[in-house]
MOPAC internal coordinates of N, CA, C and O (Angstrom, degrees):
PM7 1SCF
backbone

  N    0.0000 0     0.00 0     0.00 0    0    0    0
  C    1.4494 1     0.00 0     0.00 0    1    0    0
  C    1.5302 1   111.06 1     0.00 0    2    1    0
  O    1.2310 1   123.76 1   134.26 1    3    2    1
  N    1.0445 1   110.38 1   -45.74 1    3    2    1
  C    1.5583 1   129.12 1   179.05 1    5    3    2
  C    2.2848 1   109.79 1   -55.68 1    6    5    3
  O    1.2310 1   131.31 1   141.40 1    7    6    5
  N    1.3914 1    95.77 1   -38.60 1    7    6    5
  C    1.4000 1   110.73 1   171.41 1    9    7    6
  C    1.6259 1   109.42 1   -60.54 1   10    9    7
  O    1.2310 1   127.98 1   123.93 1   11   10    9
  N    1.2157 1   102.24 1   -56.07 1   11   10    9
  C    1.3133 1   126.08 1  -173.40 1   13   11   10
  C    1.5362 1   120.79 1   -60.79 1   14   13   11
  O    1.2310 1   121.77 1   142.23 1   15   14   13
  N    1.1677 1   114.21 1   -37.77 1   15   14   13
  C    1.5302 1   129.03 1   160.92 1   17   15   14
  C    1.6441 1   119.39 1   -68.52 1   18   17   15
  O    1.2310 1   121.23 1   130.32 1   19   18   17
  N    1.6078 1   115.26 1   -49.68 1   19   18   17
  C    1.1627 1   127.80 1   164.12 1   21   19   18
  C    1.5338 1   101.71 1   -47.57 1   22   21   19
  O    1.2310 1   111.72 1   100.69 1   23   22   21
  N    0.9580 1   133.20 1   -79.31 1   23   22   21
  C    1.5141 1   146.45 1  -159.31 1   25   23   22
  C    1.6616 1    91.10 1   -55.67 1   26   25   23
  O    1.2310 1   110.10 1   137.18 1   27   26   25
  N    1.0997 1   136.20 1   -42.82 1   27   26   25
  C    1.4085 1   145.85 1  -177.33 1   29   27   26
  C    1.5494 1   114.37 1   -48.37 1   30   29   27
  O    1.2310 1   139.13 1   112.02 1   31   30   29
  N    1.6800 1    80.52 1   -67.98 1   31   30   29
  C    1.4939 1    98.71 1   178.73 1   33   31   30
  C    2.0409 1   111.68 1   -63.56 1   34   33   31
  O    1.2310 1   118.68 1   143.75 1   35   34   33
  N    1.3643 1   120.12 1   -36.25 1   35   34   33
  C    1.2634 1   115.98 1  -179.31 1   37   35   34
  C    2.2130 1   108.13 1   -63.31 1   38   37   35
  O    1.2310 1   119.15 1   152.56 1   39   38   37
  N    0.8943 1   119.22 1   -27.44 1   39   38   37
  C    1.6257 1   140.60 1  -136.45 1   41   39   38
  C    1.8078 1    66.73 1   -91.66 1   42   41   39
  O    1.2310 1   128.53 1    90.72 1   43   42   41
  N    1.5927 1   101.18 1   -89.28 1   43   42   41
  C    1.6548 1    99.86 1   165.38 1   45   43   42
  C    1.2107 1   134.75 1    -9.25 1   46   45   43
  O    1.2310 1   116.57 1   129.48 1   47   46   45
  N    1.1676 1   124.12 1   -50.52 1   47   46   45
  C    1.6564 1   121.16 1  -154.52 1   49   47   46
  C    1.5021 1    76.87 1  -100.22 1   50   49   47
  O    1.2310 1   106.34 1   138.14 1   51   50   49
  N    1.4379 1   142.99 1   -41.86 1   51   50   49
  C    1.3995 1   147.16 1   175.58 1   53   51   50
  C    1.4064 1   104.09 1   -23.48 1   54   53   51
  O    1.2310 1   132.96 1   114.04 1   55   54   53
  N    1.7282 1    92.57 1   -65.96 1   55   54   53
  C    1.4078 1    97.63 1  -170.18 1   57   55   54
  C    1.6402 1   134.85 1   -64.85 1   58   57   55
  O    1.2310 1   127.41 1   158.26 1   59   58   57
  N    1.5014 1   103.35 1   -21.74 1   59   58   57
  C    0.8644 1   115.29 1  -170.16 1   61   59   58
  C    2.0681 1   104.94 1   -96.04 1   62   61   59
  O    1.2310 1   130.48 1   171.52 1   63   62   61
  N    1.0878 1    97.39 1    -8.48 1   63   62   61
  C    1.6728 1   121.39 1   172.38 1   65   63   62
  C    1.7229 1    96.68 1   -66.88 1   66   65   63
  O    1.2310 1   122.07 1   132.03 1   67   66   65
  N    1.5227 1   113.63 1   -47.97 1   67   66   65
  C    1.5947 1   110.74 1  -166.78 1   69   67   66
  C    1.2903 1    95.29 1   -91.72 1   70   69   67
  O    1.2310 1   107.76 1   162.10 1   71   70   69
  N    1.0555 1   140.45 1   -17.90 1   71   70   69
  C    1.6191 1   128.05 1  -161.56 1   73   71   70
  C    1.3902 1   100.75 1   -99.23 1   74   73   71
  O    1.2310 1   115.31 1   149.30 1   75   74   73
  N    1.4474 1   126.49 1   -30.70 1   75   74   73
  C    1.5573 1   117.27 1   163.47 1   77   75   74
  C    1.3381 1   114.10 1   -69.68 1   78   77   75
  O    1.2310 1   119.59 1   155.08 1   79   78   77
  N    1.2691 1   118.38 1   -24.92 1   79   78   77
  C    1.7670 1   141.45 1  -178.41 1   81   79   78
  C    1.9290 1    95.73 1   -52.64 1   82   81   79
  O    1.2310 1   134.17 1   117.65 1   83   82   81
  N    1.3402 1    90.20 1   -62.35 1   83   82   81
  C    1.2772 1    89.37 1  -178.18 1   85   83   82
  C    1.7293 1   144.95 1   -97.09 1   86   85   83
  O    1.2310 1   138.97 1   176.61 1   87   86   85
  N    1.8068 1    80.82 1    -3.39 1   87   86   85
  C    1.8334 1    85.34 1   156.11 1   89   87   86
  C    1.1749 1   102.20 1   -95.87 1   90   89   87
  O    1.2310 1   120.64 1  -139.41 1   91   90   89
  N    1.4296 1   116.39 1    40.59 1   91   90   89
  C    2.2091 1    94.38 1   173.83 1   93   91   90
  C    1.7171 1    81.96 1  -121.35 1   94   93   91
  O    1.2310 1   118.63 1   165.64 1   95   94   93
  N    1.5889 1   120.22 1   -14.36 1   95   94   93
  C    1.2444 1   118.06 1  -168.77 1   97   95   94
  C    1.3841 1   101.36 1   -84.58 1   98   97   95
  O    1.2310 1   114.94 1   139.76 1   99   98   97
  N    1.6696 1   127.19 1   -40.24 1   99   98   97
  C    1.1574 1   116.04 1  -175.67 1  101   99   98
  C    1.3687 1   112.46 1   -82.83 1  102  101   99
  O    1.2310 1   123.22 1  -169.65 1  103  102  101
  N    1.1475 1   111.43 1    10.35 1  103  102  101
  C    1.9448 1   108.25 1  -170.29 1  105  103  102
  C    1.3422 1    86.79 1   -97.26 1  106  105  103
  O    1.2310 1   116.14 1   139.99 1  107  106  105
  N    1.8133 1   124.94 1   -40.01 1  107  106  105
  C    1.3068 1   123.46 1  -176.71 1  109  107  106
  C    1.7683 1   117.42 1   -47.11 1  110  109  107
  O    1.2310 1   131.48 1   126.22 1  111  110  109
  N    1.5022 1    95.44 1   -53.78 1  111  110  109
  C    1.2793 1   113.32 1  -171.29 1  113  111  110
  C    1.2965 1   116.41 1   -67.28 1  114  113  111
  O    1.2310 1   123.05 1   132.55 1  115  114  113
  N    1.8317 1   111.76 1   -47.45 1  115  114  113
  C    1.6341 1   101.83 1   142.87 1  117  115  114
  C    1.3580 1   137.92 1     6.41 1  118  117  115
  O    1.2310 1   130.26 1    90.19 1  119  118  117
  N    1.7897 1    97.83 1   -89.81 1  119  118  117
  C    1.4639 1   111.79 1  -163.60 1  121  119  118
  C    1.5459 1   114.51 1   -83.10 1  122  121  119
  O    1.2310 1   126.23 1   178.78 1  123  122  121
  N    1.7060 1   105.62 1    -1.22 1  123  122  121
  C    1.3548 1   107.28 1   156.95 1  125  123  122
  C    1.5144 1   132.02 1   -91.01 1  126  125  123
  O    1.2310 1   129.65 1   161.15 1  127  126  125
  N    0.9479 1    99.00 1   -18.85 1  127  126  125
  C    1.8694 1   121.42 1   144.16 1  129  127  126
  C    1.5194 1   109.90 1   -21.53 1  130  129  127
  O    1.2310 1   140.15 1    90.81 1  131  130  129
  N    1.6741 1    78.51 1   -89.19 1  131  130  129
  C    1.3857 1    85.95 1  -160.77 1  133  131  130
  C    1.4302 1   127.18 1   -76.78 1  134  133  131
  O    1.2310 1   121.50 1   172.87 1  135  134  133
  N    1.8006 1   114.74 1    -7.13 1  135  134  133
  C    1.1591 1   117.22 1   158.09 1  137  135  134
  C    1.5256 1   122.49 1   -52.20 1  138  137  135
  O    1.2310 1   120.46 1   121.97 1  139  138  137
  N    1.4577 1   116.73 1   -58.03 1  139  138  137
  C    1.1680 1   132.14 1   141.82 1  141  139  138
  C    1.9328 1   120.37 1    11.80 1  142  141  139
  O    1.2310 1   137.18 1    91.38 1  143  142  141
  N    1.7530 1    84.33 1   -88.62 1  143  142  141
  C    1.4683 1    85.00 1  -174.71 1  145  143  142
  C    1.5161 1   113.57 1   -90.48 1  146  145  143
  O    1.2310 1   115.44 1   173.79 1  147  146  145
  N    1.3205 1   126.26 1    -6.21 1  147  146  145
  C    1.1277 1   107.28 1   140.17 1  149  147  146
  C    1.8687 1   134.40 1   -42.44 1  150  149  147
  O    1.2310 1   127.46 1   131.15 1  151  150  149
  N    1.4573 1   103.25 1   -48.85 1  151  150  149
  C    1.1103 1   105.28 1   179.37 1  153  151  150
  C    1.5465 1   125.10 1   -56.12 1  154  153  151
  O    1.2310 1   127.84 1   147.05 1  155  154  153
  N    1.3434 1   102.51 1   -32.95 1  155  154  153
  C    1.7884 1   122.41 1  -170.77 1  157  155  154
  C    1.1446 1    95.63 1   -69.08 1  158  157  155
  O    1.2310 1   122.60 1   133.36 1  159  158  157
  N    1.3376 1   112.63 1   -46.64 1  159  158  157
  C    1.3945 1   113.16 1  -161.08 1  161  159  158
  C    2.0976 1   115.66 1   -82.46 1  162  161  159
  O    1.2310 1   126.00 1   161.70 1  163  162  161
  N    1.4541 1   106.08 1   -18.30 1  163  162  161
  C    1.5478 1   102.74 1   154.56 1  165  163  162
  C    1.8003 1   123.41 1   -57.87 1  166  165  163
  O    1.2310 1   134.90 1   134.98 1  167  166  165
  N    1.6013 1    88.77 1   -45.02 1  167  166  165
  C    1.5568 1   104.13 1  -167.84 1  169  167  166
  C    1.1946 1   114.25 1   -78.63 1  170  169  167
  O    1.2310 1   121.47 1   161.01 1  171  170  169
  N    1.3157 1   114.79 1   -18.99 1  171  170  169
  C    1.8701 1   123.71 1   165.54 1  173  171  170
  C    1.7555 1   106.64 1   -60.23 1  174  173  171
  O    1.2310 1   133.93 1   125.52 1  175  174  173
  N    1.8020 1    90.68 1   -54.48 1  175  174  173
  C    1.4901 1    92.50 1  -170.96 1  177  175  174
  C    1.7246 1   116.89 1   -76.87 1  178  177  175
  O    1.2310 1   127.10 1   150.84 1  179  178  177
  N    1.5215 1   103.95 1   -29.16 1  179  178  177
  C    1.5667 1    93.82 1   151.72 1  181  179  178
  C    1.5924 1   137.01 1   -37.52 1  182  181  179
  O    1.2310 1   133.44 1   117.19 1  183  182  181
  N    1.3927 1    91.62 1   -62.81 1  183  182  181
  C    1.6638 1   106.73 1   164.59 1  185  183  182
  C    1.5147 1   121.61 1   -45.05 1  186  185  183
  O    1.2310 1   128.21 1   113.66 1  187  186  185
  N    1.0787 1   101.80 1   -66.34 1  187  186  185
  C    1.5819 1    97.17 1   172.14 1  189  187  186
  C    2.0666 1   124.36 1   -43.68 1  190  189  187
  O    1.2310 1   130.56 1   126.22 1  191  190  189
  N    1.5012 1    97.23 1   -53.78 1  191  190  189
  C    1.4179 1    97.32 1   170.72 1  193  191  190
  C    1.5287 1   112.36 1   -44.45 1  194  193  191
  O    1.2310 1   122.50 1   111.09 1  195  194  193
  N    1.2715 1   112.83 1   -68.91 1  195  194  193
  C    1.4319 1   116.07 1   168.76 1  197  195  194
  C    1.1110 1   114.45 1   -35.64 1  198  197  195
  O    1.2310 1   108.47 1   100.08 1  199  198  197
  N    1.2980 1   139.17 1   -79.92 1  199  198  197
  C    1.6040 1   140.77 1   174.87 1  201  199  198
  C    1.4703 1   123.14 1    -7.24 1  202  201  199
  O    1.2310 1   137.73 1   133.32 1  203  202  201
  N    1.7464 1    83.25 1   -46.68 1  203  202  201
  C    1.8840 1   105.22 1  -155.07 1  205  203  202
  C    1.6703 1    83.99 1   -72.47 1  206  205  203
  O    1.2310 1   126.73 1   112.27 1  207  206  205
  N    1.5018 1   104.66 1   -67.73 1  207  206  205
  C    1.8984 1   133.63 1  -166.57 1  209  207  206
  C    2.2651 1    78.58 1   -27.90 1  210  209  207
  O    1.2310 1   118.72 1   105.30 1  211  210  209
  N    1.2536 1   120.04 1   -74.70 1  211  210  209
  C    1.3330 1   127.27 1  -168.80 1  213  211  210
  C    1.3079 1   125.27 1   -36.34 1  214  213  211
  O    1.2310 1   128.63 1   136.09 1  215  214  213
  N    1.3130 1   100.98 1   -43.91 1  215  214  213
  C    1.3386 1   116.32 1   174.93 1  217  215  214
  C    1.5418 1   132.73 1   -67.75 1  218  217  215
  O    1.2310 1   128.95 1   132.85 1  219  218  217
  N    1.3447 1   100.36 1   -47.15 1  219  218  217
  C    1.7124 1   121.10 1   174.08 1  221  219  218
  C    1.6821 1    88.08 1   -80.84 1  222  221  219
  O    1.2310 1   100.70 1   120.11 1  223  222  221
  N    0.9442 1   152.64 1   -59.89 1  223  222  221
  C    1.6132 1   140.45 1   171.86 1  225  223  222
  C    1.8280 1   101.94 1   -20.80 1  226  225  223
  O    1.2310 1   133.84 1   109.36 1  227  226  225
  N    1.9036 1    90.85 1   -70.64 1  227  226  225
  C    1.6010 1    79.94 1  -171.51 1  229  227  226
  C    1.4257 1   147.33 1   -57.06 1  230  229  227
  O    1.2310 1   135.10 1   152.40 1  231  230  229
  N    1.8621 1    88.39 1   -27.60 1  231  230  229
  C    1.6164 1   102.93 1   173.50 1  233  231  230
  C    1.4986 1   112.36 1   -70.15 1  234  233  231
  O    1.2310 1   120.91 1   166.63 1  235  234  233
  N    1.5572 1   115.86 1   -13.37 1  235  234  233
  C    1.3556 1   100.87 1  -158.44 1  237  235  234
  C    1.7951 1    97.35 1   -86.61 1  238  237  235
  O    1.2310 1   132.41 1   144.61 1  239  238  237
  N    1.4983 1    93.62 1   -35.39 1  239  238  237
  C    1.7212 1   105.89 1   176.63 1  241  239  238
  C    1.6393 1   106.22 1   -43.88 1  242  241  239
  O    1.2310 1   125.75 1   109.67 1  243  242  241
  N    1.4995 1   106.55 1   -70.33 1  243  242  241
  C    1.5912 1   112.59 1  -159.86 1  245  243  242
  C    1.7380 1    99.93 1   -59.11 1  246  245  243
  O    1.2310 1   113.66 1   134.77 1  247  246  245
  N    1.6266 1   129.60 1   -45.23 1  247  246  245
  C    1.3060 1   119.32 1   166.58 1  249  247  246
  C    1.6572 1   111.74 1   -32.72 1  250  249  247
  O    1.2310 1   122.87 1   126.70 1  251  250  249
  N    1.5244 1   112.10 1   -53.30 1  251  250  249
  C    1.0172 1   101.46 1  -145.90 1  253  251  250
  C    1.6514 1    93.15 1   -81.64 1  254  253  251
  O    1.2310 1   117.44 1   154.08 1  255  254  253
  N    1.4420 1   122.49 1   -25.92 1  255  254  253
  C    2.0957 1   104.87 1  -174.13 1  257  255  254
  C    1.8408 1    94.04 1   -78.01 1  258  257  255
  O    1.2310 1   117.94 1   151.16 1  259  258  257
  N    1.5009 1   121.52 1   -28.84 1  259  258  257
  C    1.3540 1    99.75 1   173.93 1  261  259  258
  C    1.5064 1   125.74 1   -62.45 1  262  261  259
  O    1.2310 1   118.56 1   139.67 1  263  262  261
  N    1.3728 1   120.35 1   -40.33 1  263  262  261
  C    1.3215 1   103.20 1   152.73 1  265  263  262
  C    1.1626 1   143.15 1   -87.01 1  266  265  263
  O    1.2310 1   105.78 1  -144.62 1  267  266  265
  N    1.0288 1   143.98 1    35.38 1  267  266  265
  C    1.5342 1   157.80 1    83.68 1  269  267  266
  C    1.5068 1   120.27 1   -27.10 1  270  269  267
  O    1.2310 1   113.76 1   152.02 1  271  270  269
  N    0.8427 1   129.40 1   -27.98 1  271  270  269
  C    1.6355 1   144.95 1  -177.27 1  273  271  270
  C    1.4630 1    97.33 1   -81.81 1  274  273  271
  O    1.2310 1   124.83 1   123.33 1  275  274  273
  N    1.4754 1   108.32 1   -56.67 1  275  274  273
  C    1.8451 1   111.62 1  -174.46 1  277  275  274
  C    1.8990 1    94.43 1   -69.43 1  278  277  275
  O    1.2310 1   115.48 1   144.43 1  279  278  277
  N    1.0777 1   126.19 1   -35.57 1  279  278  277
  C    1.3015 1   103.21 1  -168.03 1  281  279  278
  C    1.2102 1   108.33 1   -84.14 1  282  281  279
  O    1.2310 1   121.84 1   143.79 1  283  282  281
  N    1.2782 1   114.09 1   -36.21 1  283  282  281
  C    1.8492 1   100.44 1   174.78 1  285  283  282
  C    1.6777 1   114.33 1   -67.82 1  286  285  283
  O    1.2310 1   131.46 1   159.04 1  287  286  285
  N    1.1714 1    95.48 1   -20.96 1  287  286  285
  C    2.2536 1    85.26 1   176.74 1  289  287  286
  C    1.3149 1    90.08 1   -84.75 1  290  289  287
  O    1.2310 1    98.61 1  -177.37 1  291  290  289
  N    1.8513 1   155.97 1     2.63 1  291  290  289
  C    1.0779 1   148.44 1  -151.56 1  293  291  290
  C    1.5436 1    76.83 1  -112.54 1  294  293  291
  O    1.2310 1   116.33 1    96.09 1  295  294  293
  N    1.4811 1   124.59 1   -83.91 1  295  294  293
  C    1.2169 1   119.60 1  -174.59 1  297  295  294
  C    1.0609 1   122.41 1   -44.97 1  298  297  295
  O    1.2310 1   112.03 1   134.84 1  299  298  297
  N    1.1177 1   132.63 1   -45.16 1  299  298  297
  C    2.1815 1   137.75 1  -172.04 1  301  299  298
  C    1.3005 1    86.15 1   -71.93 1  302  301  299
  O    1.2310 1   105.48 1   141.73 1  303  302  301
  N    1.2286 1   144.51 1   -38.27 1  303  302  301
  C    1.8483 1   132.43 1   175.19 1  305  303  302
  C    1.5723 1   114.10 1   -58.11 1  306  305  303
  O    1.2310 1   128.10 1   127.57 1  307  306  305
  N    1.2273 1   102.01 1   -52.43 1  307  306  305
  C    1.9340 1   111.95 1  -172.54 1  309  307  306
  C    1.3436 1    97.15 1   -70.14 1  310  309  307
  O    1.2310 1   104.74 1   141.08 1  311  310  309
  N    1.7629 1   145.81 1   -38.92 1  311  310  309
  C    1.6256 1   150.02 1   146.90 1  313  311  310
  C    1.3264 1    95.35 1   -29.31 1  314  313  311
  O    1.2310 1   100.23 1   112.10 1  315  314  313
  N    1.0432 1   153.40 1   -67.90 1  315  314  313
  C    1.4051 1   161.25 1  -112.78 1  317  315  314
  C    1.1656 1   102.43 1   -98.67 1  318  317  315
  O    1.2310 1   125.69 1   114.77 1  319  318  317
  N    1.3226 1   106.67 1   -65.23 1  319  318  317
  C    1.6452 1   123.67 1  -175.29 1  321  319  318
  C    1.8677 1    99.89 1   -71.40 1  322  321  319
  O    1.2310 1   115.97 1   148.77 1  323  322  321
  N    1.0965 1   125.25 1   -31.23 1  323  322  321
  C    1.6379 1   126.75 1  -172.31 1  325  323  322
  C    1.0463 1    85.59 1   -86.48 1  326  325  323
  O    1.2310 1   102.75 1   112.18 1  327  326  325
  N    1.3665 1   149.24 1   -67.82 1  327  326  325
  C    1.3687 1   131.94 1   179.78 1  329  327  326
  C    1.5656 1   130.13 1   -44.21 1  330  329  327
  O    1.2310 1   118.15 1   145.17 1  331  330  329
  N    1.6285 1   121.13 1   -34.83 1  331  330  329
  C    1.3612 1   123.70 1   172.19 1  333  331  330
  C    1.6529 1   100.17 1   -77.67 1  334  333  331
  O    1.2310 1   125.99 1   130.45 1  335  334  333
  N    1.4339 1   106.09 1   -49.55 1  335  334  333
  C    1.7245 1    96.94 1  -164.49 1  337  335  334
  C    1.8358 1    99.05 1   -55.76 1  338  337  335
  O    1.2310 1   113.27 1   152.41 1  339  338  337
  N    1.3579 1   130.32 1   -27.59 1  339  338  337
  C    1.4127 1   110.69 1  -172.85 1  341  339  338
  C    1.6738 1    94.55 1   -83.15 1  342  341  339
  O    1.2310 1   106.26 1   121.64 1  343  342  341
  N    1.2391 1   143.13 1   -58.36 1  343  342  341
  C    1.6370 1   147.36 1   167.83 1  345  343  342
  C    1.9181 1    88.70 1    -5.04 1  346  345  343
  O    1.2310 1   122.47 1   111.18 1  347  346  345
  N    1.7988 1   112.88 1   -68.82 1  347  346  345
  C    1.1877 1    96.84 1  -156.71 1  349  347  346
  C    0.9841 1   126.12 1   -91.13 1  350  349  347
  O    1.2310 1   129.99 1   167.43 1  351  350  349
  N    1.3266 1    98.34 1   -12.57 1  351  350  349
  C    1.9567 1   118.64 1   162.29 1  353  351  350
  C    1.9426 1    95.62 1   -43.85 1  354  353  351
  O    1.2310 1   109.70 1   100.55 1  355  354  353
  N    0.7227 1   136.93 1   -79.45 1  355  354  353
  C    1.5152 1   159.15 1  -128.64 1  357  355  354
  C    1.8074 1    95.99 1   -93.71 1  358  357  355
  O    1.2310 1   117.08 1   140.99 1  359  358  357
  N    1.3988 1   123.16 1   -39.01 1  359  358  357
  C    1.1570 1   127.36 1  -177.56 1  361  359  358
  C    2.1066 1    96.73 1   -77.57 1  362  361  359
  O    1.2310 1   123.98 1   152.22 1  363  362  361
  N    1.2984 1   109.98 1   -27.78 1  363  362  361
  C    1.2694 1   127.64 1   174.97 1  365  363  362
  C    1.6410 1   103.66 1   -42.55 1  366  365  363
  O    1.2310 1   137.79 1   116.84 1  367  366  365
  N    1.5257 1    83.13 1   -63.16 1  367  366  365
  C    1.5298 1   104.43 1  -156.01 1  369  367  366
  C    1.3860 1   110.66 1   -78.65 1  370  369  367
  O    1.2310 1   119.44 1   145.17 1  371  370  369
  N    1.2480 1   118.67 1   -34.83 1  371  370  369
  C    1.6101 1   102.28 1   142.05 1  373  371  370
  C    1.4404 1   156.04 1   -50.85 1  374  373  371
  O    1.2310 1   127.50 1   135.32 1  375  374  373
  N    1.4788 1   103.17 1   -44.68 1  375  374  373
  C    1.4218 1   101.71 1   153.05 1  377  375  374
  C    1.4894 1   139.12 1   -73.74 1  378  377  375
  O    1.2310 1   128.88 1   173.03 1  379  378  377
  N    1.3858 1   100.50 1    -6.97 1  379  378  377
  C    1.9956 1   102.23 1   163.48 1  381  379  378
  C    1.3162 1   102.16 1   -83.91 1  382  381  379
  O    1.2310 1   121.19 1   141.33 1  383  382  381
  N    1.4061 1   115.34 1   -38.67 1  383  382  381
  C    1.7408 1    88.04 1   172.97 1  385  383  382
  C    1.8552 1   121.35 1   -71.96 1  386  385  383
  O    1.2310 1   138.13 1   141.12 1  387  386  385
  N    0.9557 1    82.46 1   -38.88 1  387  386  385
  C    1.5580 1    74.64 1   170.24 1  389  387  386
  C    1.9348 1   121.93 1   -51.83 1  390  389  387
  O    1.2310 1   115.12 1   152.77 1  391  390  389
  N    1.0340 1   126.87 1   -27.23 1  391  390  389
  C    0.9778 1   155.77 1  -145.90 1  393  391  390
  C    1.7321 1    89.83 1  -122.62 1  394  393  391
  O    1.2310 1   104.24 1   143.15 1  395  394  393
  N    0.7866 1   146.68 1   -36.85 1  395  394  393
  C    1.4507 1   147.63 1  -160.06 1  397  395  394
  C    1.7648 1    74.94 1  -106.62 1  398  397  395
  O    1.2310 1   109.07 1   102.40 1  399  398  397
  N    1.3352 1   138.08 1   -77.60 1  399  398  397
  C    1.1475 1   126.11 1  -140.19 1  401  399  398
  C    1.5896 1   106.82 1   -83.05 1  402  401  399
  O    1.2310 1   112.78 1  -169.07 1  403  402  401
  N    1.0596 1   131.25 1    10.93 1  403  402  401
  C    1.5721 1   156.39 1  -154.76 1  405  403  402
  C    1.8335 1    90.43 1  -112.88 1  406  405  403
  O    1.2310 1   122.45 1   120.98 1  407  406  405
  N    1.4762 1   112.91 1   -59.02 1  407  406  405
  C    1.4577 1   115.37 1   178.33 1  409  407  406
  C    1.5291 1   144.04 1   -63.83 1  410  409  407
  O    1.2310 1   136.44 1   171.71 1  411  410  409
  N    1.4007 1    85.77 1    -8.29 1  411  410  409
  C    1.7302 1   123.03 1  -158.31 1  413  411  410
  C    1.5820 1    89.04 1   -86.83 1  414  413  411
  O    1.2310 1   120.10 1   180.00 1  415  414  413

């Protein structure tokens, strides 16, 4: 009986040897968890800042050569037209004289 209790009592403390064994393993694994996704979760939100920071950069760039783009085809148009309207101003003004000195 005395064997039997001994052996009882060892089997016991055994068990209770693995079961602290293994809540010290899952508490380990735990707090490496959550170190873990803590970490992911800076470097996600890093990323994103960056992403965002990239993005509003680019839109602000391409806004800004597209309008530059509209003002130089705005100006080289109003050149265009000031350059033909004097061409026909002047081609005008030649043919009334011609036409004036034709009547004379």
């Amino acid at each position: 009986k005395e064997r039997i209790e001994s052996l009882k009592s060892q089997y016991e403390g055994t068990i209770e040897q693995i079961k602290s064994d293994y809540e010290a393993r899952i508490e380990t694994i735990t707090t490496s968890n959550e170190k873990t996704m803590q970490s992911l979760k800076e470097t996600h939100e890093s990323t994103v800042a960056t992403l965002t920071e990239d993005y509003e950069n680019t839109l602000k760039t391409t806004k800004e050569k597209l309008e530059k783009t509209i003002l130089d085809l705005k100006t080289n148009h109003a050149m265009e037209v000031d350059t033909l309207t004097k061409d026909f101003s002047q081609k005008i003004e030649v043919l009334e004289a011609k036409v004036a000195d034709q009547s004379e």
